[in-house]
Structure formats: structure tokens, C-alpha cells
VMD Tcl script that builds the backbone (N, CA, C; Angstrom):
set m [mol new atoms 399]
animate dup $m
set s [atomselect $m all]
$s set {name element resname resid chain x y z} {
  {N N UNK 1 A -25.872 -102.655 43.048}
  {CA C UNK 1 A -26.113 -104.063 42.788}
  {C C UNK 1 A -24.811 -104.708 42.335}
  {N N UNK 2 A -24.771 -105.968 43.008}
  {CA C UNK 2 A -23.279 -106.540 42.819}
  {C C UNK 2 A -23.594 -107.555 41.886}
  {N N UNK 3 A -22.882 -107.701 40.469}
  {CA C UNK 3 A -23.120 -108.760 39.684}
  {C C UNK 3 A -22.445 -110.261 40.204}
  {N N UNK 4 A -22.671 -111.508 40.584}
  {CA C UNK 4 A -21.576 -112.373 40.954}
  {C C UNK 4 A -21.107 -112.528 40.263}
  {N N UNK 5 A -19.451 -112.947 40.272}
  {CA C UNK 5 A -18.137 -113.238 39.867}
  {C C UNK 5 A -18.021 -114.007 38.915}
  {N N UNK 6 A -19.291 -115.171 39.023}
  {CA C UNK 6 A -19.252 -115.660 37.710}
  {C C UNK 6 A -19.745 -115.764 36.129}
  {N N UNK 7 A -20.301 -113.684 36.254}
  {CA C UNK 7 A -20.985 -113.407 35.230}
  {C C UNK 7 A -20.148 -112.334 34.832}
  {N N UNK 8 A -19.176 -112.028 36.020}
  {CA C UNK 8 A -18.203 -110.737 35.504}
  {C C UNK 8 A -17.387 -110.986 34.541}
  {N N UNK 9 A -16.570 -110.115 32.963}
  {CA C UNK 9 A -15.711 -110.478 32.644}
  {C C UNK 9 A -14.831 -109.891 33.031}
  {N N UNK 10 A -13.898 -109.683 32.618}
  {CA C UNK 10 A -12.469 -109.295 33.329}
  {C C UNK 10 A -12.628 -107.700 31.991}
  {N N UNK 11 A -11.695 -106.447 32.768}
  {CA C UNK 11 A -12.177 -105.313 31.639}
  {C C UNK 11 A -11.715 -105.851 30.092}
  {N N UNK 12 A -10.518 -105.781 30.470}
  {CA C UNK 12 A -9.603 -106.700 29.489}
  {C C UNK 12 A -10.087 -107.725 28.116}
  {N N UNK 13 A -11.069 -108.641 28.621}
  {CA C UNK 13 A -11.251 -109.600 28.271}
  {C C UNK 13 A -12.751 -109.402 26.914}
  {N N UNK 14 A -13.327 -108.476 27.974}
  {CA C UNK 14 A -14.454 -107.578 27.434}
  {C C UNK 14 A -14.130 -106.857 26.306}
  {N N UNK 15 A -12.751 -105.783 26.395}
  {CA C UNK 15 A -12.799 -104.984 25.627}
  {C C UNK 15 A -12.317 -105.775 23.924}
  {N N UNK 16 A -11.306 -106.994 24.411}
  {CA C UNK 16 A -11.327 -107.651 23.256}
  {C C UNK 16 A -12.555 -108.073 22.685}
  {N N UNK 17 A -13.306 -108.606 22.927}
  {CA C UNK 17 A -14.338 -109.537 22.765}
  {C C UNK 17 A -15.268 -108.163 22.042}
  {N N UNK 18 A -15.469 -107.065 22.641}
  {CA C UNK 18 A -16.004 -105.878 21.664}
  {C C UNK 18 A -15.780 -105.413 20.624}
  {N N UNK 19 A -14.259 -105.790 20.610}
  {CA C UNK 19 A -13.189 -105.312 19.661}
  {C C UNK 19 A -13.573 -106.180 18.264}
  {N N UNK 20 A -13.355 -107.813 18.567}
  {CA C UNK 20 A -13.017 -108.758 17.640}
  {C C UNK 20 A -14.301 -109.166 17.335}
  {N N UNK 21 A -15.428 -108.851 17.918}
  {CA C UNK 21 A -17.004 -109.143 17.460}
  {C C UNK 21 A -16.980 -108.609 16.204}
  {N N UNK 22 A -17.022 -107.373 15.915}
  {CA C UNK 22 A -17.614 -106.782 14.800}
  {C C UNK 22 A -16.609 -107.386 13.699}
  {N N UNK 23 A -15.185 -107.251 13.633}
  {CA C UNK 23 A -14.102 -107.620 12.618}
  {C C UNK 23 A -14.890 -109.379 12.024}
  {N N UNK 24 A -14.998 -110.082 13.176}
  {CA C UNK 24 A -15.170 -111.605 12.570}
  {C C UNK 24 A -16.434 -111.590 11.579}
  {N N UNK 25 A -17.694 -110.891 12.419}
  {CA C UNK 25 A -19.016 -110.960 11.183}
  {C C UNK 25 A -19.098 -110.009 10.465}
  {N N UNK 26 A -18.136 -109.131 10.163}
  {CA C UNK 26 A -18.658 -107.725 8.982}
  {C C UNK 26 A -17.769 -108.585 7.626}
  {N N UNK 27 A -18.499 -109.095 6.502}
  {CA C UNK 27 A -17.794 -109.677 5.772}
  {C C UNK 27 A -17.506 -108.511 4.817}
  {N N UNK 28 A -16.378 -108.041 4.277}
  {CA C UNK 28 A -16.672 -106.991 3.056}
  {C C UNK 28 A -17.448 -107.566 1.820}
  {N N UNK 29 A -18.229 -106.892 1.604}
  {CA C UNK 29 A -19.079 -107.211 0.291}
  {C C UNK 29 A -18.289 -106.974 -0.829}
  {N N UNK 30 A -18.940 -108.034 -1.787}
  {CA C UNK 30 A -17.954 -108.318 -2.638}
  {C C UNK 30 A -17.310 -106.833 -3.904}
  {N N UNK 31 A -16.581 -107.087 -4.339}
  {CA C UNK 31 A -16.719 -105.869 -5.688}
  {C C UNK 31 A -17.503 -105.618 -6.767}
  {N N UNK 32 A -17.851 -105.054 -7.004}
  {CA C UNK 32 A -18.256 -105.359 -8.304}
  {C C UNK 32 A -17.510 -105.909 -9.416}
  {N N UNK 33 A -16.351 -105.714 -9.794}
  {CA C UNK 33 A -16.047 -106.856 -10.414}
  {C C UNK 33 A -16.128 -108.755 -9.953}
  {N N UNK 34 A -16.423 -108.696 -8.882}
  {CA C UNK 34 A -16.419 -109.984 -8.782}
  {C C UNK 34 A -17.760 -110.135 -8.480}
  {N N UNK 35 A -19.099 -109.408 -8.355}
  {CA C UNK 35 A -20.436 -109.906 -8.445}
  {C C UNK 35 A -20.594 -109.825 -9.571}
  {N N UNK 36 A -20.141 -108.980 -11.216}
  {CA C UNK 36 A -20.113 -108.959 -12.526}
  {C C UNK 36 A -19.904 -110.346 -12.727}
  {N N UNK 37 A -18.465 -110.764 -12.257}
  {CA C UNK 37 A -18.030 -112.504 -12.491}
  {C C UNK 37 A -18.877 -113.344 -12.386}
  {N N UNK 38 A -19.259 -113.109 -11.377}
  {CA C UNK 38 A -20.502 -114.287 -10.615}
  {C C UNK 38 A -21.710 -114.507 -11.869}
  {N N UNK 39 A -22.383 -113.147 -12.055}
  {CA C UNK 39 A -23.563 -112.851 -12.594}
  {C C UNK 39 A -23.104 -113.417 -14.222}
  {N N UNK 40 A -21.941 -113.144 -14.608}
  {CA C UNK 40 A -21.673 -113.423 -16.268}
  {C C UNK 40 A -22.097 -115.025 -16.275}
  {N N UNK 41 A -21.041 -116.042 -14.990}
  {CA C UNK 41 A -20.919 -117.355 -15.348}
  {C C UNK 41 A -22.609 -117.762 -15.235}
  {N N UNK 42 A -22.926 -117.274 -14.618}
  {CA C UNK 42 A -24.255 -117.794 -14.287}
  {C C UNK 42 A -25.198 -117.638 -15.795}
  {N N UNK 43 A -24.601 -116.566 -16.411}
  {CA C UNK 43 A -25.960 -115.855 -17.327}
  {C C UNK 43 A -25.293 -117.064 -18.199}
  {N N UNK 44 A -23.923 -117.333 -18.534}
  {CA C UNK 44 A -23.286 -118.292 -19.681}
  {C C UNK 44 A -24.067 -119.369 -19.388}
  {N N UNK 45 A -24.280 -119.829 -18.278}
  {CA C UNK 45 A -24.528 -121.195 -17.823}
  {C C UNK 45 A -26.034 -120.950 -18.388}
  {N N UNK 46 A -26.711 -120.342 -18.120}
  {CA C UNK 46 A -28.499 -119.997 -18.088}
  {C C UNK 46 A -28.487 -120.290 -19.887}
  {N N UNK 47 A -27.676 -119.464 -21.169}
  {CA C UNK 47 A -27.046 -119.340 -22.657}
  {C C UNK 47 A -26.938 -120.626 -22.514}
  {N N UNK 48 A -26.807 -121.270 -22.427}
  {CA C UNK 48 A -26.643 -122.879 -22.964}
  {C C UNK 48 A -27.224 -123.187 -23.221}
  {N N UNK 49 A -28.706 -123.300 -22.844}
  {CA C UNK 49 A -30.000 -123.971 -22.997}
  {C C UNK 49 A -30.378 -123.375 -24.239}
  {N N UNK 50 A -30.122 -122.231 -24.731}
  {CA C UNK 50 A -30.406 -120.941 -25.867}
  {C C UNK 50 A -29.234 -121.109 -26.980}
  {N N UNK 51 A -27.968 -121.689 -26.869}
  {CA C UNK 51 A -26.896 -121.631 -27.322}
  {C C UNK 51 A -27.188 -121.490 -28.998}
  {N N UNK 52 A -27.982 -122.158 -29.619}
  {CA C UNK 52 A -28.514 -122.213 -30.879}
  {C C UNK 52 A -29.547 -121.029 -31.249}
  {N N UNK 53 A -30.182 -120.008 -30.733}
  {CA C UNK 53 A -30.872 -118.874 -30.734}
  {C C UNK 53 A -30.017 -117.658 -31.384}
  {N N UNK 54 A -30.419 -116.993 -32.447}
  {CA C UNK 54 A -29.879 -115.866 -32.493}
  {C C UNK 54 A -30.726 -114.372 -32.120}
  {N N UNK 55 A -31.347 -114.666 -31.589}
  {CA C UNK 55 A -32.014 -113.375 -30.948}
  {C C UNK 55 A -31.759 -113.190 -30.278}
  {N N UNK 56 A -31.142 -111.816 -29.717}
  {CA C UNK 56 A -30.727 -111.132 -28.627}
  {C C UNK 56 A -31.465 -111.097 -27.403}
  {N N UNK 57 A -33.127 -110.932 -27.906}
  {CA C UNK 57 A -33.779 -111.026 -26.813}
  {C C UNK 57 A -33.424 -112.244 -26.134}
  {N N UNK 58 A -33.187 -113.412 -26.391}
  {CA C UNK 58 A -33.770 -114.392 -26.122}
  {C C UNK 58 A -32.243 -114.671 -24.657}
  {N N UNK 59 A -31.014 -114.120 -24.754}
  {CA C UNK 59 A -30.256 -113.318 -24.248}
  {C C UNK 59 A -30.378 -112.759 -22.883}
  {N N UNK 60 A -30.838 -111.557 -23.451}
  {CA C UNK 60 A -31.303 -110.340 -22.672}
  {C C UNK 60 A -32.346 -110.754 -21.742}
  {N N UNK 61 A -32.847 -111.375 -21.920}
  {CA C UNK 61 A -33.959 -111.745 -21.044}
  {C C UNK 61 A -33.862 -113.099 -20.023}
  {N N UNK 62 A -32.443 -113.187 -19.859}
  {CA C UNK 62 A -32.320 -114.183 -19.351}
  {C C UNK 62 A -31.880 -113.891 -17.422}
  {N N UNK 63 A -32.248 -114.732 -16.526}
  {CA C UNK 63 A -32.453 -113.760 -15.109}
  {C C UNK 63 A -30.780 -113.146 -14.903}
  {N N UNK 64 A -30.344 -113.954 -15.391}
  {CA C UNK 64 A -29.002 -113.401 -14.813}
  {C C UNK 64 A -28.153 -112.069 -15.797}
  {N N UNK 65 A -28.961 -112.042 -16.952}
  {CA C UNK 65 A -28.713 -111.106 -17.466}
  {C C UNK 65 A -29.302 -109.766 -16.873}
  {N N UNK 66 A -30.463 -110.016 -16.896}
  {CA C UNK 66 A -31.244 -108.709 -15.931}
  {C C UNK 66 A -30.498 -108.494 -14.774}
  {N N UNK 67 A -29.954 -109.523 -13.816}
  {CA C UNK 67 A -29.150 -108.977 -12.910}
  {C C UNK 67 A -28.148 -108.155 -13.127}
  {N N UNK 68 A -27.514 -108.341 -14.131}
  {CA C UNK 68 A -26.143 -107.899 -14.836}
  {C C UNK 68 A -26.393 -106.395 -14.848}
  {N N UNK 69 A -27.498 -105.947 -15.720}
  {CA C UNK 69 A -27.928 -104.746 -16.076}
  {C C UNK 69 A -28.907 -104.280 -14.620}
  {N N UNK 70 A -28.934 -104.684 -13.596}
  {CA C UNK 70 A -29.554 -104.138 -12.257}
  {C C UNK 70 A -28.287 -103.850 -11.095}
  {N N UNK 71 A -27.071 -104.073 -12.201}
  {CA C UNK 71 A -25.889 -103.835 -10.817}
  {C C UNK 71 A -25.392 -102.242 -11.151}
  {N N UNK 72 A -26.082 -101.771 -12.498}
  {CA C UNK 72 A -26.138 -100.104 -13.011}
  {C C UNK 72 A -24.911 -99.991 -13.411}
  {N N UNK 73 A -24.588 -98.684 -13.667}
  {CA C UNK 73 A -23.274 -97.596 -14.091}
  {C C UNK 73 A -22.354 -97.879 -13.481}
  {N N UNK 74 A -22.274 -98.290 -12.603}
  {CA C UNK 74 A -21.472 -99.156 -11.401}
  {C C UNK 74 A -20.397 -99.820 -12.212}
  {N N UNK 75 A -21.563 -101.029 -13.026}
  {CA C UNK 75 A -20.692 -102.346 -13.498}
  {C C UNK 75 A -20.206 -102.353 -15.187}
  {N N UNK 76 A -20.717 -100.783 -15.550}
  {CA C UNK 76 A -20.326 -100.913 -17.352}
  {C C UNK 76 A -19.245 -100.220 -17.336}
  {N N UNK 77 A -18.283 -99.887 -16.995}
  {CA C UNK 77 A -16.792 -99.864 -17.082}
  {C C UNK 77 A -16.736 -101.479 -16.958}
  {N N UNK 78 A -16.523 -102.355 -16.083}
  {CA C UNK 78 A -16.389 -103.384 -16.175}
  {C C UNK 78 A -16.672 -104.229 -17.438}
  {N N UNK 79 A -18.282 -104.233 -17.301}
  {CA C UNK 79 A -18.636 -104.599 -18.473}
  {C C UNK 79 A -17.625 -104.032 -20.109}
  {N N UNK 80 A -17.159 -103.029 -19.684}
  {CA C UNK 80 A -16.941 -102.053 -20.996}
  {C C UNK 80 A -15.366 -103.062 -21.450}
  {N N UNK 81 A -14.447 -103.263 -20.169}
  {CA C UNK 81 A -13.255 -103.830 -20.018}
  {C C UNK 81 A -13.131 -105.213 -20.561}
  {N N UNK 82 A -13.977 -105.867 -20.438}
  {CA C UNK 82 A -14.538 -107.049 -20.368}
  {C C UNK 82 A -14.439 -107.219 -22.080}
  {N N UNK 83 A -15.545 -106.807 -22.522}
  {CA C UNK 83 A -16.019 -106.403 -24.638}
  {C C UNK 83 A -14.621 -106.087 -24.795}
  {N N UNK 84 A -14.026 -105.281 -24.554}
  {CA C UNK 84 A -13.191 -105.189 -25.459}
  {C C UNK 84 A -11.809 -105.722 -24.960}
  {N N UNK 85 A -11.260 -105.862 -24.116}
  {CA C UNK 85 A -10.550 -107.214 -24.403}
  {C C UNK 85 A -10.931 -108.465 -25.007}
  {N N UNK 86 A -11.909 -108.797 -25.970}
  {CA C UNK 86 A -12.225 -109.841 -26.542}
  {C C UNK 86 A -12.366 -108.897 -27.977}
  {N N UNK 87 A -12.299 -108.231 -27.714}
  {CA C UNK 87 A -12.927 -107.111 -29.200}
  {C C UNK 87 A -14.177 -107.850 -29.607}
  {N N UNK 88 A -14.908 -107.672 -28.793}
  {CA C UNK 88 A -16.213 -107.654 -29.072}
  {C C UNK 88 A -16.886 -109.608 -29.786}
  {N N UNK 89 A -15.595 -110.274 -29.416}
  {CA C UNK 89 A -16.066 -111.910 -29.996}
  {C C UNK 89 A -16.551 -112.732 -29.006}
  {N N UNK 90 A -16.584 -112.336 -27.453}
  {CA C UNK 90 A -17.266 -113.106 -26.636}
  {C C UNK 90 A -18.142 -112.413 -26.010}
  {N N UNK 91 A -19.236 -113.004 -25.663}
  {CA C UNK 91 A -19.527 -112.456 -24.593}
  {C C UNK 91 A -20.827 -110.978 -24.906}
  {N N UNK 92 A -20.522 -110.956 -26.764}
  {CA C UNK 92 A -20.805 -109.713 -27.002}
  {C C UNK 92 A -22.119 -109.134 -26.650}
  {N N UNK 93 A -23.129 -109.923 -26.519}
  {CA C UNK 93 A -24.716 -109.542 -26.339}
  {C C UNK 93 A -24.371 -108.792 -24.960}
  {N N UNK 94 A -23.757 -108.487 -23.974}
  {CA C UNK 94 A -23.588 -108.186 -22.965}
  {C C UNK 94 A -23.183 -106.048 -23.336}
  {N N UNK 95 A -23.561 -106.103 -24.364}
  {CA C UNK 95 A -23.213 -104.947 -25.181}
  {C C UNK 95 A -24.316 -104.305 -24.593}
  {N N UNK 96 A -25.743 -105.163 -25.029}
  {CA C UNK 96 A -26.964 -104.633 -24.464}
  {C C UNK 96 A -27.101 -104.420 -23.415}
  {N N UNK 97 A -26.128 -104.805 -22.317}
  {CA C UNK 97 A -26.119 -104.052 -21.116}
  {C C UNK 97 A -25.956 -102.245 -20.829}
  {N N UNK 98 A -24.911 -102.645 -21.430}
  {CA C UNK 98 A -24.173 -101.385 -21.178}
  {C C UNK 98 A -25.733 -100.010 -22.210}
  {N N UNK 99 A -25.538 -100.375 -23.663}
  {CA C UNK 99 A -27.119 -99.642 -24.051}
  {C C UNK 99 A -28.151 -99.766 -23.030}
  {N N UNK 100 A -28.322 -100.381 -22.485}
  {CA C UNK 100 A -29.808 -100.352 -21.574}
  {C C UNK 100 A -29.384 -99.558 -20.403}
  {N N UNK 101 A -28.331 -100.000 -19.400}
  {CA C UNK 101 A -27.766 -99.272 -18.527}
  {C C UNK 101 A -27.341 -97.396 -18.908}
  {N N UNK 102 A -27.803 -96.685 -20.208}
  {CA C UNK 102 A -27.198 -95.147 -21.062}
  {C C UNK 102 A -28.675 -95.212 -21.170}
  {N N UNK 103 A -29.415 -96.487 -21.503}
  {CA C UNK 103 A -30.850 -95.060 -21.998}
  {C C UNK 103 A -30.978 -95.499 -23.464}
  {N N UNK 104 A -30.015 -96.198 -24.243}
  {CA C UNK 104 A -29.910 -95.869 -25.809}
  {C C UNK 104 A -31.169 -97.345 -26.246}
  {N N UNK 105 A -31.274 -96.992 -27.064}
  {CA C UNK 105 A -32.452 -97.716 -27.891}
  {C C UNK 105 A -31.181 -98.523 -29.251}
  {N N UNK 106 A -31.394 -99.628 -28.795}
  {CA C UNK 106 A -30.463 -100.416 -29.856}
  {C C UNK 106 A -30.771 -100.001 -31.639}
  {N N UNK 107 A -31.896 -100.175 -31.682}
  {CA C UNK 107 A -32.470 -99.210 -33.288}
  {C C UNK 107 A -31.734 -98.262 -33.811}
  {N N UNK 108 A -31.584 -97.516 -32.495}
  {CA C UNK 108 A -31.208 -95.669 -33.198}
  {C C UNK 108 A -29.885 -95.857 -32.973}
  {N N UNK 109 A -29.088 -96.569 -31.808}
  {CA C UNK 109 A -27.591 -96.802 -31.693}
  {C C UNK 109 A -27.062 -96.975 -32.688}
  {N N UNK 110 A -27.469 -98.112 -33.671}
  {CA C UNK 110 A -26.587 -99.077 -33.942}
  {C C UNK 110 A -27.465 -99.637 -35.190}
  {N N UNK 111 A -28.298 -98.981 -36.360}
  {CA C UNK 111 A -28.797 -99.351 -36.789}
  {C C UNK 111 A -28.567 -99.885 -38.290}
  {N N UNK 112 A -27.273 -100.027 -38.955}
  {CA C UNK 112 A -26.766 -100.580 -39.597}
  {C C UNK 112 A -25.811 -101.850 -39.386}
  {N N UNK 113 A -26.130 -102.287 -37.927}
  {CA C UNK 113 A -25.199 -103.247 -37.442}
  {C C UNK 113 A -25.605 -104.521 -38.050}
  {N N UNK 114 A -24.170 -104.711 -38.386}
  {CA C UNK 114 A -24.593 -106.412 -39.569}
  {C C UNK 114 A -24.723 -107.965 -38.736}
  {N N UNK 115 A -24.061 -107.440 -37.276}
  {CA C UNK 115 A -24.096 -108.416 -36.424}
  {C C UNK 115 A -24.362 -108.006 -35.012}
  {N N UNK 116 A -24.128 -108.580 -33.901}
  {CA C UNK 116 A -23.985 -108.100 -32.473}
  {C C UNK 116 A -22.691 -107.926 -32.297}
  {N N UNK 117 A -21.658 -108.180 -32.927}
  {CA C UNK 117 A -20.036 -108.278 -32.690}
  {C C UNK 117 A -20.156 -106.872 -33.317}
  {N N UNK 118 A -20.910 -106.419 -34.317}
  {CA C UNK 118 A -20.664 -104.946 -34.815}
  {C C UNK 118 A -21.223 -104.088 -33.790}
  {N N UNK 119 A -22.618 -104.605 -33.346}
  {CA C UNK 119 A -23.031 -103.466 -31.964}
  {C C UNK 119 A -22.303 -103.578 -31.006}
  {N N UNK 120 A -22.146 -104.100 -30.713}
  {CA C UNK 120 A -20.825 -104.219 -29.672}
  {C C UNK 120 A -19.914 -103.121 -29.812}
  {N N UNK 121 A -18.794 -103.418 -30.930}
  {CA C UNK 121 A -17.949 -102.775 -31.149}
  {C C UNK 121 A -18.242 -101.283 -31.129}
  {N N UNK 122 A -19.787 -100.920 -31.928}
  {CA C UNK 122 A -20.137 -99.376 -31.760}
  {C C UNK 122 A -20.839 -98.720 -30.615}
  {N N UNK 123 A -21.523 -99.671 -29.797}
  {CA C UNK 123 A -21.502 -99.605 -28.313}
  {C C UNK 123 A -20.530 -98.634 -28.108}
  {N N UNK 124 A -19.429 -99.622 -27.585}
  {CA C UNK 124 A -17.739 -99.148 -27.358}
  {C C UNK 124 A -17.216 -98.434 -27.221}
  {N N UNK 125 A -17.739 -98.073 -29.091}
  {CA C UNK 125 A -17.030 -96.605 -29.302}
  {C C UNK 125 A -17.703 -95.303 -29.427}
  {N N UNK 126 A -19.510 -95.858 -28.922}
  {CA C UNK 126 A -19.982 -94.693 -28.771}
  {C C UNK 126 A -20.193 -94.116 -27.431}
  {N N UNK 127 A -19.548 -95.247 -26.379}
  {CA C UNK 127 A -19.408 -95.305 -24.787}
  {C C UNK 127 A -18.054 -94.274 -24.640}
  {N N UNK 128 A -16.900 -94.569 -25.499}
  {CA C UNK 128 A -15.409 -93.807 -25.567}
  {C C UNK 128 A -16.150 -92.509 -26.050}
  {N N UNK 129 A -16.758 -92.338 -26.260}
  {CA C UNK 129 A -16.797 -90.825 -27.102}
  {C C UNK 129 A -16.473 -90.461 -28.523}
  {N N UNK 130 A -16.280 -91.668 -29.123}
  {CA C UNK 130 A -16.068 -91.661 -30.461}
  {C C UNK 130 A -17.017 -91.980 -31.520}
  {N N UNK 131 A -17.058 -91.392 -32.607}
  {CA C UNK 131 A -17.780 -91.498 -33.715}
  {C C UNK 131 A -18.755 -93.209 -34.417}
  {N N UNK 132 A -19.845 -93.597 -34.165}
  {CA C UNK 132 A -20.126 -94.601 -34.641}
  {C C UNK 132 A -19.698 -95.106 -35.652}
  {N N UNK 133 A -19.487 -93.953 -36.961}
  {CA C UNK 133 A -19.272 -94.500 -38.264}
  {C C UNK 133 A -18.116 -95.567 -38.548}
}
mol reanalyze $m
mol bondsrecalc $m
mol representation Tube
mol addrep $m
């Protein structure tokens, strides 16, 4: 069966066109540090409405926080990088990520903590391998 001429491509022309298909629509997905980014501004933005709340839950339970803690083990190095370049003054409820993402029960972690800037910090250093006290 003869295809007509004006449905043939040229080999050439084809093999590009096979070539440069897949490159144009395969977008690389993003990093995780930069879906962490995404997910933080969003959760800050969501904290505004809460900005006056001091309950953690109130935090933690916010959608973009749950996302945060659904991107796993993956994103708490990040997360981990993140806390402590601020030493633990921004951002800190994001501590409870990283505890929820280990398994740890904030109670038994961290149960003399006078603030969240203190769980944080013992987070940290119980993530490094170092001593809570």
C-alpha cells in the first residue's frame, strides 16, 4: 500500500519531530525544595487569618501545612535547613512537621518546652542526634 505524498514525511523530518516531541512536553518536576517553597508561602499566607492564635494546632491543621508534612522524609532535611537558619525564630511551628514526619509525639519529645522556638530548637537537636537536655 502506497501512502500519497502528501501524508509522507520526509525520514529526516520524522525522526526530528520524534526526537523533539518528548523533550518539549516532559516538564521536570519540580524539587522538593521548591514544592517545600511553594507549600510554606501558601501555609504563611493560609497563618494570617490565625496570626493572633497561639495554638499550634490551630497551625498544624492548616491545608497547606498538611501538605508540607505529606511531601514525607523527603522534605525534613529541608525543612530541618530551613529552622535552623533562623534558629528556630521563624517559621518555627513547622518543627511539628518534621515530629510528625519521625513518629514522635510532641508530649514525650519536648515536654518541658517553654515555647515552640524551644521545640523547635529540641526537635533539631534531637533530629542531629544530640541530647535534648
Amino acid at each position: 500500500m502506497r501512502i500519497p505524498h502528501r501524508f509522507r514525511e520526509p525520514a529526516s523530518r520524522l525522526a526530528i519531530l520524534l526526537t523533539c516531541v518528548p523533550l518539549m512536553t516532559c516538564a521536570q518536576p519540580p524539587s522538593i525544595e521548591e514544592r517545600f517553597g511553594r507549600l510554606r508561602q501558601q501555609w504563611l499566607a493560609e497563618s494570617a487569618a490565625i496570626a493572633f492564635s497561639s495554638r499550634s494546632s490551630d497551625y498544624t491543621q492548616l491545608p497547606a501545612f498538611r501538605s508540607i508534612v505529606a511531601l514525607g522524609s523527603e522534605a525534613e532535611p529541608v525543612i530541618a535547613r530551613h529552622l535552623a537558619a533562623s534558629r528556630c525564630q521563624e517559621d518555627f511551628f513547622l518543627a511539628h512537621a518534621i515530629a510528625e514526619m519521625r513518629g514522635w509525639d510532641p508530649a514525650t519529645v519536648a515536654p518541658n518546652a517553654e515555647s515552640e522556638q524551644a521545640f523547635c530548637a529540641i526537635v533539631l537537636r534531637l533530629r542531629d542526634g544530640s541530647p535534648s537536655g
